[in-house]
Backbone as CSV, one residue per row, in Angstrom:
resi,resn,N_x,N_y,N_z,CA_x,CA_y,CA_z,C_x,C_y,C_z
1,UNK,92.149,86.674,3.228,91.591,87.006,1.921,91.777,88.496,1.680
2,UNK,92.559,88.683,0.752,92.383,90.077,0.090,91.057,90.868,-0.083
3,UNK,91.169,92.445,-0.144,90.272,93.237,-0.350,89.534,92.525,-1.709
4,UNK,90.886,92.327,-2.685,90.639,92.477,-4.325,89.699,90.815,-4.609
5,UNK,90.312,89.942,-3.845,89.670,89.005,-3.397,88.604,89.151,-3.009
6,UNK,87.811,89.865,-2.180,86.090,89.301,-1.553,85.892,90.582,-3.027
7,UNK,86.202,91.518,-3.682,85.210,92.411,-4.619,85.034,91.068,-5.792
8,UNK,86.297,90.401,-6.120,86.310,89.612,-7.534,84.851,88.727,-7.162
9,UNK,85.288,88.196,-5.920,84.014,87.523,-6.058,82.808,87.819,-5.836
10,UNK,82.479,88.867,-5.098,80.694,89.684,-5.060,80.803,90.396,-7.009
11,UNK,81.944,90.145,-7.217,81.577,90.801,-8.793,80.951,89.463,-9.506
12,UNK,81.279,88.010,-9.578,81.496,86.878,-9.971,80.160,86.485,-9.681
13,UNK,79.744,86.819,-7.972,77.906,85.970,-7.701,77.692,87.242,-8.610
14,UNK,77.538,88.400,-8.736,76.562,89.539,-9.418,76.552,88.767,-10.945
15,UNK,77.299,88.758,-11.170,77.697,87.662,-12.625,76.770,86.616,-13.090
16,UNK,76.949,85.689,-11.598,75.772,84.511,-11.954,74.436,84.562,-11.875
17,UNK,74.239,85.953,-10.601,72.698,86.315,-10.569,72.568,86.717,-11.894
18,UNK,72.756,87.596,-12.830,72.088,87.927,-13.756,72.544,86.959,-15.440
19,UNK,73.409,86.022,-14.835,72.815,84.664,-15.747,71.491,83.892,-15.382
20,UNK,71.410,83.823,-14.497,70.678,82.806,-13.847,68.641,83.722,-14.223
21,UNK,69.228,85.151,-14.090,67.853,86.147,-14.690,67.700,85.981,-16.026
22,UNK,69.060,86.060,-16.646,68.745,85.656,-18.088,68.311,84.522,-18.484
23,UNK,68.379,83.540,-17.387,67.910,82.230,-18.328,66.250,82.046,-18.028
24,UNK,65.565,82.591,-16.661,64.472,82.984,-16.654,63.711,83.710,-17.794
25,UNK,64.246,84.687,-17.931,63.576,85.635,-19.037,63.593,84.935,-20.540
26,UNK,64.618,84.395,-20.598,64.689,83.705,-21.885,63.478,82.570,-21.997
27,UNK,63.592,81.691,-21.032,62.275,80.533,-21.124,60.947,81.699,-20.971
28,UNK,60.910,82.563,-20.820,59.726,82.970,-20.665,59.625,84.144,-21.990
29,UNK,60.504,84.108,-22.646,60.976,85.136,-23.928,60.456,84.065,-25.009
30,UNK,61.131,82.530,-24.946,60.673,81.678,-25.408,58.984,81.138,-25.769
31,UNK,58.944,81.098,-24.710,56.863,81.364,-24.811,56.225,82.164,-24.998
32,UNK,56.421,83.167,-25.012,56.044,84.134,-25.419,55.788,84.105,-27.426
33,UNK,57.201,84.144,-27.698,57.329,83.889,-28.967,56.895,82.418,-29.572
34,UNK,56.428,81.340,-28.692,55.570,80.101,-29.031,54.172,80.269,-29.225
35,UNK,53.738,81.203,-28.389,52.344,81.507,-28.784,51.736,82.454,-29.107
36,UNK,52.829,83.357,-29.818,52.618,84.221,-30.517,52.324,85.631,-29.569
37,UNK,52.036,85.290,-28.000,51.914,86.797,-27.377,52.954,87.490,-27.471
38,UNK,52.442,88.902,-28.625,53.832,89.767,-28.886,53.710,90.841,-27.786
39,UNK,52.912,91.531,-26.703,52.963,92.357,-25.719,54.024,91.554,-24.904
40,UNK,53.549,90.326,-24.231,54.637,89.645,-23.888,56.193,89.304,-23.908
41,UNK,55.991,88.798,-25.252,57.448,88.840,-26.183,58.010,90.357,-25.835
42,UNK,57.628,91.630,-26.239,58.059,92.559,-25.724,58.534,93.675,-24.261
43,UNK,57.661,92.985,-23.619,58.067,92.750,-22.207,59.497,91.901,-22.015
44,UNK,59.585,90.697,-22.613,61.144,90.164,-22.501,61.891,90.685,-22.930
45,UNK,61.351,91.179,-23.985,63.249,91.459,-24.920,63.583,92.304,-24.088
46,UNK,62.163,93.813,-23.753,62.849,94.690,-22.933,63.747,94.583,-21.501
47,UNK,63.381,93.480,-21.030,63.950,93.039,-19.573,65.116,92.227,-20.144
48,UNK,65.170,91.862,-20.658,66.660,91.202,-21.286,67.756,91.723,-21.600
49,UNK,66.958,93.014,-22.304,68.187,94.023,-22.443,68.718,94.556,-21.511
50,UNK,68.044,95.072,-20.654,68.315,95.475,-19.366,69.200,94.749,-18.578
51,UNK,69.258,93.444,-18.624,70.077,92.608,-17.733,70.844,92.329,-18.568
52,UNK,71.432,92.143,-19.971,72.020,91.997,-20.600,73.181,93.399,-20.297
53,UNK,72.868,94.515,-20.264,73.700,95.589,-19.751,73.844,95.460,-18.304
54,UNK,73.452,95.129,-17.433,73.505,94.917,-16.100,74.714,94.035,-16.023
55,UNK,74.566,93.092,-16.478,75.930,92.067,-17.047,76.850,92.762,-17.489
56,UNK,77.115,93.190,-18.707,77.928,93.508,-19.330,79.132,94.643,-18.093
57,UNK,77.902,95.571,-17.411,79.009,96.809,-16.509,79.557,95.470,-15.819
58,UNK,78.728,94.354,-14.638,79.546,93.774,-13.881,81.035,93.101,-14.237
59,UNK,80.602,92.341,-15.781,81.550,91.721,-16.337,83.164,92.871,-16.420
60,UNK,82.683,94.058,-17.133,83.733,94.909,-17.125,84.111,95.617,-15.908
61,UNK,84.155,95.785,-14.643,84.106,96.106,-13.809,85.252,95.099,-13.412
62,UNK,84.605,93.382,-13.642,85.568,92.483,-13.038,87.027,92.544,-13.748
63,UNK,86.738,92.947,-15.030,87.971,92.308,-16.212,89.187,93.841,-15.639
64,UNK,88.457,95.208,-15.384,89.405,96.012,-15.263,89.805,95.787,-13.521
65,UNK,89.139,94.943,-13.048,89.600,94.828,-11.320,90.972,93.857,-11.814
66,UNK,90.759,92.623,-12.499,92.065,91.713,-12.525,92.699,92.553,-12.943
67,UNK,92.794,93.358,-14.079,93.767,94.253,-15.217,94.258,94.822,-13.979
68,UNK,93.738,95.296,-12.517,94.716,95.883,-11.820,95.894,95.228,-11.017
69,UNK,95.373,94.064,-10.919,95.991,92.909,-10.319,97.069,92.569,-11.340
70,UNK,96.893,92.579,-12.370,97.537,91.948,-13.695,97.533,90.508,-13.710
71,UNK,96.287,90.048,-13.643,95.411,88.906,-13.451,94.789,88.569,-14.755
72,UNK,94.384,87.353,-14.627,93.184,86.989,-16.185,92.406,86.336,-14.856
73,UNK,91.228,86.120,-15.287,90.360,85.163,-14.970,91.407,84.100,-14.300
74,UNK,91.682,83.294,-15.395,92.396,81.569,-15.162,93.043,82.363,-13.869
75,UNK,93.767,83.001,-14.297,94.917,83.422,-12.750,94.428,83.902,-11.530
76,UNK,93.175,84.469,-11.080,92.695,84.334,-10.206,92.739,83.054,-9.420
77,UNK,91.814,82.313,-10.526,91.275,81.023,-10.257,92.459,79.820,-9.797
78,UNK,93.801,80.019,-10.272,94.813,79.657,-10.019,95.086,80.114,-8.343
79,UNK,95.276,81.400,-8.617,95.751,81.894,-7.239,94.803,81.492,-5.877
80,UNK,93.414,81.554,-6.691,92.475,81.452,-5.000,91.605,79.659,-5.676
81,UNK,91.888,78.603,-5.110,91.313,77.841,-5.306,89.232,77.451,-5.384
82,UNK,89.255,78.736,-4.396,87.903,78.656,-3.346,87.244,79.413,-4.863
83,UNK,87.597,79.512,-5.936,86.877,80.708,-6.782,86.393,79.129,-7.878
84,UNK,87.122,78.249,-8.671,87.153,77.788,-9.206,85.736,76.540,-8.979
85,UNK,84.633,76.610,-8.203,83.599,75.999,-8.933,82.386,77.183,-8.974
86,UNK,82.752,77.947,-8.385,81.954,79.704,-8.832,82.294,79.454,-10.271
87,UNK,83.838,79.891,-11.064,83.878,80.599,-12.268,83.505,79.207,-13.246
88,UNK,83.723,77.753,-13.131,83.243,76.549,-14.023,81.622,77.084,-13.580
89,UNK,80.820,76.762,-12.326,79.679,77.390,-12.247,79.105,78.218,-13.439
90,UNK,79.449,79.695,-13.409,79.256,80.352,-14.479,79.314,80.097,-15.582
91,UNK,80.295,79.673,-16.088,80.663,79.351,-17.413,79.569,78.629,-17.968
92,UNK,79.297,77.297,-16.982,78.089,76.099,-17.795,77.069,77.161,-18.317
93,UNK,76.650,78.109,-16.783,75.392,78.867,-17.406,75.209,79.618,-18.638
94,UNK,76.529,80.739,-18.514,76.692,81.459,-19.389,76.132,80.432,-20.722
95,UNK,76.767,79.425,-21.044,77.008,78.580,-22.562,75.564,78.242,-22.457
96,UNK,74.674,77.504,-21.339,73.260,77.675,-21.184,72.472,78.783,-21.729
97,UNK,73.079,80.003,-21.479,72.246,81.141,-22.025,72.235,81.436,-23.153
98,UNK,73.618,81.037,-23.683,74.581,81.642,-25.413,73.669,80.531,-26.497
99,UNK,73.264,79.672,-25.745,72.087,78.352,-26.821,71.026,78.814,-26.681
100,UNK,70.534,79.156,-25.335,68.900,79.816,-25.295,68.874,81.124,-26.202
101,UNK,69.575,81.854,-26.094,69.235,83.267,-26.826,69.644,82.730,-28.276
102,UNK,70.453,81.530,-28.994,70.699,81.430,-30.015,69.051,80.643,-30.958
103,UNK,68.638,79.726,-29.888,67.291,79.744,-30.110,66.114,80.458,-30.251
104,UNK,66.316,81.236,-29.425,65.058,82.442,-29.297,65.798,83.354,-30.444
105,UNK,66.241,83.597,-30.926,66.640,84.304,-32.108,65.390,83.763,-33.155
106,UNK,65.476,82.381,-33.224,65.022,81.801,-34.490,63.540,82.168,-34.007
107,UNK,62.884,81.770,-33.315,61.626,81.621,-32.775,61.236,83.249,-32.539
108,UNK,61.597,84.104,-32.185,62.084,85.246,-32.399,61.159,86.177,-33.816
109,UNK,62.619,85.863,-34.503,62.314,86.084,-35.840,61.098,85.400,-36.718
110,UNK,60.420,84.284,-36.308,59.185,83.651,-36.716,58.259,84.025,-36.202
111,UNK,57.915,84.576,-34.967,56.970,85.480,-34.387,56.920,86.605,-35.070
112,UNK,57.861,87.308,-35.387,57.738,88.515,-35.547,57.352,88.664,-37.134
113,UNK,57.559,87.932,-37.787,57.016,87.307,-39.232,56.008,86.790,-39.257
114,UNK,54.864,86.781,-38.563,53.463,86.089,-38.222,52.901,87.635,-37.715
115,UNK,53.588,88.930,-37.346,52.500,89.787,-37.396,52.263,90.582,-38.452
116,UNK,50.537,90.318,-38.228,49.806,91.140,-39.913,49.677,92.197,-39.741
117,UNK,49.758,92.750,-38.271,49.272,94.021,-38.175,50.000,94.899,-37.355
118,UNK,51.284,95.088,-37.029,52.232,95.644,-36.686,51.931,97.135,-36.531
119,UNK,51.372,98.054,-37.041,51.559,99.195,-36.441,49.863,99.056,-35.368
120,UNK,49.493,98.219,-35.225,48.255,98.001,-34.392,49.048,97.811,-32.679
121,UNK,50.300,96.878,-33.093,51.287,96.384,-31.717,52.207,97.445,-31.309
122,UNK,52.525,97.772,-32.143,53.052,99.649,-31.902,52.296,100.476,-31.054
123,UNK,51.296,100.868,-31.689,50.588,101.744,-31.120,49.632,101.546,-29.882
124,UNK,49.317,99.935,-29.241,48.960,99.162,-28.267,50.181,99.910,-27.418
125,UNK,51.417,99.465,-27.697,52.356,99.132,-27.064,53.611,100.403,-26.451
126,UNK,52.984,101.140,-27.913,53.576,102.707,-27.724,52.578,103.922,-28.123
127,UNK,51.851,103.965,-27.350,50.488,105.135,-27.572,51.095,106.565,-27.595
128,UNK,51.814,106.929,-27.219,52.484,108.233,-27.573,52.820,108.076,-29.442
129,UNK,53.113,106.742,-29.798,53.175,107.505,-31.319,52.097,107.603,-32.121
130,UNK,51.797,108.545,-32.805,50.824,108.583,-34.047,50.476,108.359,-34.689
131,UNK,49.522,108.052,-35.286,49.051,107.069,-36.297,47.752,107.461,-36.689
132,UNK,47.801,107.674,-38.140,46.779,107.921,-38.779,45.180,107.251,-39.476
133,UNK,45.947,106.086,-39.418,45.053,105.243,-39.829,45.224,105.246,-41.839
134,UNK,46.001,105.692,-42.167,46.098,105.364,-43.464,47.652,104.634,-43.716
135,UNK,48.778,104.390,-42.585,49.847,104.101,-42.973,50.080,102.910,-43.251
136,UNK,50.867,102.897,-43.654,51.476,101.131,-44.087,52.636,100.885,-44.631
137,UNK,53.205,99.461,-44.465,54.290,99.668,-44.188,54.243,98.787,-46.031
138,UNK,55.586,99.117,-46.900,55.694,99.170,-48.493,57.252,98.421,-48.282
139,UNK,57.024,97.430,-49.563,58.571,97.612,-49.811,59.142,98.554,-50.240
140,UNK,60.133,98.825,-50.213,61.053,99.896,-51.442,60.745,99.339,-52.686
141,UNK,60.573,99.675,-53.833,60.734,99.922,-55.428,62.218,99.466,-55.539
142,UNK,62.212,98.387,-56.364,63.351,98.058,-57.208,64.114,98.910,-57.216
143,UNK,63.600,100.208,-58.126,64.670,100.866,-58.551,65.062,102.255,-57.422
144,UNK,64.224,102.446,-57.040,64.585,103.305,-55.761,65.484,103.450,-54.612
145,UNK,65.121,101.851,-54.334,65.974,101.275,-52.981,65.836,102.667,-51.398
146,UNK,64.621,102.872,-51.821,64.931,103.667,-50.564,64.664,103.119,-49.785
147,UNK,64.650,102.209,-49.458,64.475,101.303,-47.618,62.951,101.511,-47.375
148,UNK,62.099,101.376,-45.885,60.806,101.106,-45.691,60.419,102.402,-45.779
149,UNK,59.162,102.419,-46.002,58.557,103.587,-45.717,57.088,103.406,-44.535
150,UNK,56.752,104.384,-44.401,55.305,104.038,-43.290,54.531,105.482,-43.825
């Protein structure tokens, strides 16, 4: 087995570990946004993002390792047989995750449309910012269009 060989694949499990985190966080991103706990809910998104970039370096890391090889994916998987129920592996999850986060979008966005009192979850949630106690959040004016104000 090649050098480029054992990295593709400790790049490939790093890959599935943080699918396999994302799909945790998501069912639990999911409930969160079912019962309306938005401290919660915000606790996920933030850990999501996080592994969502955690992903993203591994993913690119792998794509410029083949690019040195002058490899794709498939052609790995061609070349080393032993890779090919790792990368189908992944894949199911990945498409597992690409439906969960397409769900939690919706559920998501309906939570976050159920809070009345938003700079109360702010300022719970981010006590360094300020708040006066007279702000609120306005549409823009028709004719103004200047976007939100607080």
């Amino acid at each position: 087995m090649r050098d480029g060989d054992t990295q593709l694949r400790a790049l490939l499990e790093v890959e599935r570990e943080h699918c396999a985190r994302l799909a945790l966080i998501l069912d639990a991103e999911r409930s969160a946004a079912a019962s309306y706990d938005h401290t919660a809910l915000l606790a996920c998104l933030k850990e999501r993002e996080g592994v969502q970039a955690e992903w993203h370096r591994a993913s690119t890391t792998r794509r410029k390792l083949l690019r040195l090889d002058g490899l794709t994916l498939d052609g790995a998987v061609a070349r080393d047989a032993e890779l090919t129920d790792l990368v189908r592996a992944i894949r199911a999850e990945a498409e597992v995750v690409r439906r969960a986060q397409h769900i939690n979008e919706g559920l998501v966005r309906a939570a976050l449309a159920q809070v009345t009192d938003l700079l109360t979850v702010i300022k719970r949630e981010l006590p360094e910012t300020q708040y006066d106690g007279r702000a609120s959040l306005r549409t823009p004016s028709p004719v103004a269009r200047a976007g939100w104000s607080a």
